[in-house]
C-alpha positions, 0 to 999 in steps of 0.5 A, a space after each residue: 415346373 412344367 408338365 408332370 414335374 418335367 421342367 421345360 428344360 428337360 423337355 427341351 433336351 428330350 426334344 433335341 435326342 429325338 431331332 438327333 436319332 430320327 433327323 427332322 425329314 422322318 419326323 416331318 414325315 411322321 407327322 404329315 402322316 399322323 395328321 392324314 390318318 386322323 383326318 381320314 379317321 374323322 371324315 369316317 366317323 362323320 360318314 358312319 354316324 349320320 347312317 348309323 343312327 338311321 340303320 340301327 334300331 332303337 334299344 327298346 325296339 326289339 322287333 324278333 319277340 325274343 325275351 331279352 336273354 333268348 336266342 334263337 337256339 332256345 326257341 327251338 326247343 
């Protein structure tokens, strides 16, 4: 049994009809693409968390007086 209940033969055919439709160059492209856009979607992660733990404010930290629920709309009033 391999993964799932799919055998290692299964997988091994399901691998070669994939090879056959796409051709090994679009699926090496696909790949090399994929790979880049993870790599930059980590690279944004890493920049953002580091500044925005220093711009956001705490939870607790209401600094406008407004009750939890308020806006300013009701103050208005």
């Amino acid at each position: 049994m391999g993964i799932g209940g799919i055998s290692i033969w299964q997988l091994l055919i399901i691998l070669a009809i994939v090879i056959m439709l796409f051709g090994t160059k679009r699926l090496r492209t696909l790949g090399s693409d994929l790979g880049s856009a993870v790599k930059g979607f980590r690279k944004s992660m890493s920049e953002d968390g580091g500044s925005e733990a220093q711009d956001s404010p705490a939870p607790g930290d209401d600094k406008s007086g407004d009750a939890p629920g308020e806006h300013e709309s009701n103050r208005d009033k």
